[in-house]
C-alpha positions in Angstrom: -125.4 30.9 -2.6 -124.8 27.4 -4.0 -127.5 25.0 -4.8 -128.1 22.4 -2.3 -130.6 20.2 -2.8 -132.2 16.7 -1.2 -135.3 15.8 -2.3 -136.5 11.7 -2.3 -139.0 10.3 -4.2 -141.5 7.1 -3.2 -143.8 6.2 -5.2 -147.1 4.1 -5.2 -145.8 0.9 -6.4 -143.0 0.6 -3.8 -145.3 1.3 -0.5 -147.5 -1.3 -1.8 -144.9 -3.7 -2.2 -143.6 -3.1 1.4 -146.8 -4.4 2.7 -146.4 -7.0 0.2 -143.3 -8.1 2.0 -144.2 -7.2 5.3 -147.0 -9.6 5.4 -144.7 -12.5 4.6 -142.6 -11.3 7.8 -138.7 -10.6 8.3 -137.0 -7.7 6.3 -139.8 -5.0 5.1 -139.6 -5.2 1.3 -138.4 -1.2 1.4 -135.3 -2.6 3.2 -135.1 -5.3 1.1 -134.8 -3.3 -1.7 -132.3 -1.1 -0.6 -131.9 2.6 -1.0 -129.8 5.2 -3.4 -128.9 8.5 -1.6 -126.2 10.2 -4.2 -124.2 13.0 -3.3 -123.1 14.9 -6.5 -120.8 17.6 -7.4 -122.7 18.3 -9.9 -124.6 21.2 -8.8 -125.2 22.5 -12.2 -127.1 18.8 -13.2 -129.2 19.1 -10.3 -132.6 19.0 -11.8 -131.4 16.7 -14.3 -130.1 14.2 -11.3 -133.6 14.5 -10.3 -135.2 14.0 -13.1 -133.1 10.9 -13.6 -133.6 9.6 -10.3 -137.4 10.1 -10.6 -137.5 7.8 -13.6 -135.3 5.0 -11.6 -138.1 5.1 -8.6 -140.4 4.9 -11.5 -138.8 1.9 -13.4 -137.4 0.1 -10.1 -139.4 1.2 -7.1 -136.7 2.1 -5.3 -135.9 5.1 -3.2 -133.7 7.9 -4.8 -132.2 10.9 -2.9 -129.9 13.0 -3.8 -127.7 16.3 -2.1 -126.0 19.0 -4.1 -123.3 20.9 -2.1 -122.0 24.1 -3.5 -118.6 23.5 -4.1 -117.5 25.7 -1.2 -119.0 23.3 0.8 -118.8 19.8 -0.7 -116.3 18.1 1.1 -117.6 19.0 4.4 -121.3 18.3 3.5 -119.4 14.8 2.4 -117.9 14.3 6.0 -120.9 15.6 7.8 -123.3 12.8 5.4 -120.8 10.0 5.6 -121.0 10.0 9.1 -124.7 9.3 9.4 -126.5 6.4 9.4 -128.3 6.6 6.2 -124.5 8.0 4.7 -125.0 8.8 0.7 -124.3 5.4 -1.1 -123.2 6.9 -4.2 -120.0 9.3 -3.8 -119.7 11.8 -6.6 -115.2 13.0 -7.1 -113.5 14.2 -9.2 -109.7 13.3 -9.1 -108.7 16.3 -6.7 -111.0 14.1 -4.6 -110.4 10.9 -4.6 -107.7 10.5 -2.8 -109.1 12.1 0.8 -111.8 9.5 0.6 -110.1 6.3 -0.9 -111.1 4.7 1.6 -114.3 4.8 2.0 -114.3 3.6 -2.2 -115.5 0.0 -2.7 -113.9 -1.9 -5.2 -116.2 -1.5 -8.2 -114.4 -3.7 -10.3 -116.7 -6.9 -10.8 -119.4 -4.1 -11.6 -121.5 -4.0 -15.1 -120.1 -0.5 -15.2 -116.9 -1.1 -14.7 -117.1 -3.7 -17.6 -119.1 -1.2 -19.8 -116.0 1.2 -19.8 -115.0 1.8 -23.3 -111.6 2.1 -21.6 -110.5 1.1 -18.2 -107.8 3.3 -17.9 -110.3 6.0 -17.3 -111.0 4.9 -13.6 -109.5 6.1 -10.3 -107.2 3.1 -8.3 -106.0 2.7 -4.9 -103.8 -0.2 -5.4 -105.3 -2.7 -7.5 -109.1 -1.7 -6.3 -110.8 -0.3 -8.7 -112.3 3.0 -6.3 -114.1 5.2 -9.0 -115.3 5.0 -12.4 -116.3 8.2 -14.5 -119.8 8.4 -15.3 -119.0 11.7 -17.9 -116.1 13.1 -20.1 -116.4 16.9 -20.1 -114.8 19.4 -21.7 -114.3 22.7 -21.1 -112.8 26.2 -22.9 -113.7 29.6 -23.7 -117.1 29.0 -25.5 -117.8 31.7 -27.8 -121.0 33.1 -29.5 -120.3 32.6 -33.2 -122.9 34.9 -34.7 -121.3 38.1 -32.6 -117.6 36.8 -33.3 -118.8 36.7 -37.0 -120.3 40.6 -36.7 -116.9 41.6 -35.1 -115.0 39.7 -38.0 -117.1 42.0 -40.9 -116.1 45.1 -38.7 -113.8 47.4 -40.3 -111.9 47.9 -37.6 -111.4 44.7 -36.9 -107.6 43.0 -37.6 -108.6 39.5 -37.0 -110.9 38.1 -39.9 -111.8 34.5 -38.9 -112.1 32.6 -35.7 -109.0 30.1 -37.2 -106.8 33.0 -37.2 -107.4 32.8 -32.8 -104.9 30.2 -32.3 -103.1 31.7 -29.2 -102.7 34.3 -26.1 -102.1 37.3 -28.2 -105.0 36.8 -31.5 -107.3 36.3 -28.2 -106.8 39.7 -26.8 -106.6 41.2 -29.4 -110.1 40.2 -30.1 -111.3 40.4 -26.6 -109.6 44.2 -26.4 -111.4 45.1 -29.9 -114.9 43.9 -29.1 -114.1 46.0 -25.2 -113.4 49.2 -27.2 -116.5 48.3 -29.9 -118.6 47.0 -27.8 -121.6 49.1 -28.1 -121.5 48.8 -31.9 -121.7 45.3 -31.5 -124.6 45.6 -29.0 -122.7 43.8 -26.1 -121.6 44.7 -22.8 -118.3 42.8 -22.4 -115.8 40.8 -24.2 -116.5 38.0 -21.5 -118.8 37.2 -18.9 -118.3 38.5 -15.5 -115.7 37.4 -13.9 -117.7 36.1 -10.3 -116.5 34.8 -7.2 -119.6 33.9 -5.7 -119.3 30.3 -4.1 -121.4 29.1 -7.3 -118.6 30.7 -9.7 -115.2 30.9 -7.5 -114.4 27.5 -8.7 -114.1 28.4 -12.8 -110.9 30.4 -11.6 -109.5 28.9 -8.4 -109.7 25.0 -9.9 -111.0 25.2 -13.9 -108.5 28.1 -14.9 -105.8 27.1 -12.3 -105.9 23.5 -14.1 -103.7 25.1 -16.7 -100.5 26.2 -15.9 -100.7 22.8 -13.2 -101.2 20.6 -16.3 -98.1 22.5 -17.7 -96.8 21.8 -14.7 -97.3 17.9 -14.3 -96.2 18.1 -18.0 -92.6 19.5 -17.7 -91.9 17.0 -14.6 -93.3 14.2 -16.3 -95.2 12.9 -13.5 -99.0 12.1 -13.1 -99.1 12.3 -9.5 -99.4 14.8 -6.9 -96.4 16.3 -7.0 -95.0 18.0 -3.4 -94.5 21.6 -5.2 -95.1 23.2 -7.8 -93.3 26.4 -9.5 -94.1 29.7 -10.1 -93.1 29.3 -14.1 -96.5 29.6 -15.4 -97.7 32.8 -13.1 -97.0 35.3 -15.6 -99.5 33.3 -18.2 -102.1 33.1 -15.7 -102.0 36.7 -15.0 -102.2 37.3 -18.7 -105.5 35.4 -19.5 -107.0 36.7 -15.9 -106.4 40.3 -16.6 -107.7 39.6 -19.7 -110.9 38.2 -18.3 -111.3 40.8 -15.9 -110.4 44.3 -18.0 -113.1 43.1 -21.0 -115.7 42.0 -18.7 -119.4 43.0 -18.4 -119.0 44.5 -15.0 -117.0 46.5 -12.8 -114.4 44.6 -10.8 -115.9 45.9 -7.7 -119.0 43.8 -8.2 -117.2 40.3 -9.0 -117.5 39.4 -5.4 -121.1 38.5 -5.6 -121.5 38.0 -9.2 -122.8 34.3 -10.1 -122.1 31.9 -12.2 -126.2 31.9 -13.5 -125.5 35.9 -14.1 -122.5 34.6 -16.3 -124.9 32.3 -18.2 -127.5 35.0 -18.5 -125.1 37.0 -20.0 -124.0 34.8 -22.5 -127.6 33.5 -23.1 -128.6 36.5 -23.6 -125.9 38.0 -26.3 -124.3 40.8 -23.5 -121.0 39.0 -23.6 -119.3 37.3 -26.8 -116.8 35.0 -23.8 -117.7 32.6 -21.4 -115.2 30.1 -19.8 -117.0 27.6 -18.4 -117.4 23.7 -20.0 -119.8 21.2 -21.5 -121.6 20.8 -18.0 -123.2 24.0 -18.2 -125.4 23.1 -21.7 -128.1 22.5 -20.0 -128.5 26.0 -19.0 -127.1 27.8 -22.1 -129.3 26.1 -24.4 -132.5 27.1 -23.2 -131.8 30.5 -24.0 -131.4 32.8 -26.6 -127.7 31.6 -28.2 -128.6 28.6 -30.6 -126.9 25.9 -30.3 -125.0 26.0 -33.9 -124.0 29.8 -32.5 -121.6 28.2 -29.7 -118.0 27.3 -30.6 -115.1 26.8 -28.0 -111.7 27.8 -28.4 -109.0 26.5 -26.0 -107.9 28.6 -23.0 -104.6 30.5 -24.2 -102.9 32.3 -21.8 -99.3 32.2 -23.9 -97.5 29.2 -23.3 -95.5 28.3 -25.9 -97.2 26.0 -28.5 -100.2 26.6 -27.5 -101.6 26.6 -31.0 -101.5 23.2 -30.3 -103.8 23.1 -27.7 -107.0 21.4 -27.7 -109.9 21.8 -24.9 -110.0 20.8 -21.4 -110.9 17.1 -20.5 -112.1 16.6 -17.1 -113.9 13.9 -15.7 -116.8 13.1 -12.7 -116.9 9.6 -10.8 -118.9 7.8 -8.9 -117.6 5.6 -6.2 -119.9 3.3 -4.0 -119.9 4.2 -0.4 -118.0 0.9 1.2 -119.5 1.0 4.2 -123.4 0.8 3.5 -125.6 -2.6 4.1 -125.8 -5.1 1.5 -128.8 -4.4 0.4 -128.3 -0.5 -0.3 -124.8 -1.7 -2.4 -127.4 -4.2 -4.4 -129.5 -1.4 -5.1 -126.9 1.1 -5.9 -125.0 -1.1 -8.1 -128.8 -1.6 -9.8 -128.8 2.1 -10.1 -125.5 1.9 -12.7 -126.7 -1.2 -14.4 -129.5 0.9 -15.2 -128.2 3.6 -16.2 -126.4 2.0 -19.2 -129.3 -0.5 -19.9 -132.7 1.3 -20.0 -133.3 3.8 -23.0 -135.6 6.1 -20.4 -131.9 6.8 -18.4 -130.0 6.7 -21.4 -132.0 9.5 -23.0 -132.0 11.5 -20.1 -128.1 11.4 -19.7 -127.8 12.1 -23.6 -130.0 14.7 -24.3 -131.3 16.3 -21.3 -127.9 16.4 -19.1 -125.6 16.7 -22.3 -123.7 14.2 -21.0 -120.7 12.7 -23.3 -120.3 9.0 -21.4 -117.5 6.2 -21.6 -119.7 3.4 -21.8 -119.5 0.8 -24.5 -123.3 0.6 -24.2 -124.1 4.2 -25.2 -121.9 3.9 -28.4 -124.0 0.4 -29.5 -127.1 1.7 -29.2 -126.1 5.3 -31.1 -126.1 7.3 -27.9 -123.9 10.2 -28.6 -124.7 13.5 -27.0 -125.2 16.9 -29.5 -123.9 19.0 -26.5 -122.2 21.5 -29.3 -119.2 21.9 -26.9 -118.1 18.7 -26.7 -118.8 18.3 -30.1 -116.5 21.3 -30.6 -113.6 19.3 -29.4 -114.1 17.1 -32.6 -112.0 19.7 -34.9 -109.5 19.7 -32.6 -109.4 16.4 -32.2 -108.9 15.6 -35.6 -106.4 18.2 -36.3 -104.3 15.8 -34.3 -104.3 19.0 -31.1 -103.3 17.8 -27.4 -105.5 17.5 -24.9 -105.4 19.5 -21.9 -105.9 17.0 -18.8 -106.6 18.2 -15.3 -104.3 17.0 -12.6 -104.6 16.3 -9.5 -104.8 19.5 -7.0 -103.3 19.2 -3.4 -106.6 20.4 -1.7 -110.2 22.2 -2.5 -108.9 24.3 0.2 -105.5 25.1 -2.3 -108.7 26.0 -5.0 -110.5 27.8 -3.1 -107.6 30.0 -1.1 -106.2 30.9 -4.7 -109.6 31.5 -5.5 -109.8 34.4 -2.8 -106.1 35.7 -3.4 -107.6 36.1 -7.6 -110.5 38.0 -5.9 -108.8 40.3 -4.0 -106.1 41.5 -7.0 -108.8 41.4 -9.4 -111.0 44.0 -6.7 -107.5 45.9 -6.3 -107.3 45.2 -2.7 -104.6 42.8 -3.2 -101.4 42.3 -5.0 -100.5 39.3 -7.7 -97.8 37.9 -5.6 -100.8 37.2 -3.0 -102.1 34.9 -6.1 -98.6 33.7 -6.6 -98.0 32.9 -2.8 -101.4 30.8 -2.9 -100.6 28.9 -5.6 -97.1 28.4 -4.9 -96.4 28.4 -1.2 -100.2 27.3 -1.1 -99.7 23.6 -2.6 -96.4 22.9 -0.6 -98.5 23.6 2.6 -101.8 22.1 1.6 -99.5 18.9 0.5 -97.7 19.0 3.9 -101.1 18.5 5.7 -102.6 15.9 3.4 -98.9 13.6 3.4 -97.9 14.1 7.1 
């Protein structure tokens, strides 16, 4: 199962400034101050969230709560919360998001956040309202342990020498097929991590992966927005890298189903698997285990698209968007909340070095906040090699992610056929477009 969490803290100072307040009569000074109740995507940052919430009640003495849906569940969870009373007053999106719950988006653009932005071109807009600004740039790829990849490289058997020699589909798998058929020698049990479908991993294929041949997509109709359709041109280079994924795996496909995205990290963590795709948000749990973090590298997803070698990493982006409809004093204290976030070393460090974060706030930069997260600072080489960026795109649905999701499951378990993949990406968009645009 997912992680969901919701866990508030009060502390000491607060309850004794309530009866402060109340004495005085009118508004208690709880009320007064307002409230934060964030609901985050995020489920891999939860503790961190926490953690960083803890020290606001701390600094602030104001309320913090915060809910994790699993992915599976998020935009339900968001419904279901947004139509309570106390509704979340943060709104964690992503760009697939954002437009299902635009309006609900206050226009954030007189906020110090908003200002802070080291570029405002990075925010979400209905209109001229500014709806959501990102709070994190992430990157994601096919990290990759370095000291195993280096073993491999010495092998004798081994045709590719150096990790600059993968700069494609076909150097990939024949370094993924290589380590499969050696992988005993090299003490491993897999090329890659397990492949899992579990509601906490179903998303790396159905969205993360997925994100590729629909940025190729967007690309060769030169459009930005939601498109109505897409094609089925880039199919045959999905099925590449997924078979890929799924013949030099750790475990048999018959046990993807329930496999997790924590027994992916575990088995990167722990040196069983030289392959992991997953991004910059998952540092916090790869580096407190065994894989230093001068041992990760990331390569780019290939999957054989022409020029390719060109490819850099995967940017994507979360946002937070203040609930619209919440009392006055909740927005103060919310918009307190950013402020704080960019002002007060205590959040700052926290965001840096505990969550990994790499942020777009001018603030950060001044004061020499710049995150070691060794995946994002992977996507410095390819930066400066002048690569392109892979940039997500807007998806019709979750329910288009998490339908081609399933279809990957059942072909990769043999109890379904590719063109049931195809169907769900293809035929899946036009429908899950038809419903959202009626």
């Amino acid at each position: 199962m997912g992680v969901k969490t919701k866990s508030a803290f009060a502390i000491g100072l607060a309850c004794a400034m309530v009866m402060a307040s109340a004495a005085c009569g009118g508004t208690s000074a709880s009320e007064a101050k307002g409230r934060v109740y964030m609901i985050s995507q995020k489920v891999e940052n939860n503790d961190q969230f926490l953690q960083l919430g803890k020290q606001f009640t701390k600094d602030t003495g104001i309320p913090f709560d915060l809910i994790s849906p699993s992915a599976d569940s998020y935009e339900q969870t968001l419904k279901s919360e947004l139509a309570k009373s106390k509704a979340p007053t943060i709104i964690g999106l992503d760009n697939n998001d954002y437009p299902n719950w635009s309006d609900y988006c206050a226009d954030l653009s007189k906020t110090r956040m908003y200002k802070d932005l080291t570029d405002p071109n990075y925010v979400l807009k209905t209109g001229k309202k500014v709806g959501a600004i990102p709070f994190v740039l992430d990157r994601y790829g096919i990290i990759y342990n370095k000291a195993i990849l280096n073993k491999y490289f010495k092998a004798s058997w081994a045709s590719i020498r150096s990790v600059d020699a993968i700069r494609g589909f076909d150097s990939l798998k024949t370094v993924a097929d290589e380590i499969q058929s050696h992988k005993d020698e090299l003490g491993v049990k897999g090329a890659f991590t397990s492949a899992g479908f579990e509601s906490s991993s179903i998303r790396r294929y159905g969205d993360q992966l997925a994100h590729i041949p629909v940025y190729y997509e967007y690309r060769d109709k030169n459009v930005t927005e939601l498109p109505a359709t897409v094609s089925d041109k880039y199919m045959p280079n999905l099925k590449k890298i997924f078979d890929l994924y799924v013949k030099d795996e750790t475990v048999a496909p018959t046990q993807l189903s329930s496999a997790t995205f924590d027994d992916a990290v575990s088995e990167f963590g722990l040196g069983d698997a030289v392959f992991i795709q997953t991004g910059s948000w998952a540092y916090p749990q790869l580096k407190n285990q065994e894989v230093a973090d001068k041992d990760m590298g990331v390569l780019p997803i290939y999957m054989g698209v022409p020029g390719e070698d060109k490819a850099g990493l995967t940017i994507s982006s979360n946002y937070f968007a203040i609930n619209s409809k919440i009392s006055p004093e909740d927005r103060r204290a919310t918009e307190k909340f950013m402020s704080w976030m960019l002002d007060k070393d205590s959040a700052r460090k926290i965001v840096t070095d505990t969550m990994g974060f790499e942020t777009p706030f001018k603030s950060y930069a001044k004061a020499g906040y710049k995150t070691k997260n060794p995946i994002l600072r992977a996507n410095d080489a390819y930066a400066k090699r002048g690569y392109y960026d892979i940039i997500i795109r807007p998806l019709p649905t979750q329910q288009w992610s998490l339908s081609l999701g399933n279809a990957m499951l059942e072909y990769a378990q043999g109890t379904g056929p590719w063109s049931g993949v195809e169907s769900a990406f293809v035929n899946g968009w036009a429908s899950e477009y038809k419903t959202t645009h009626k």
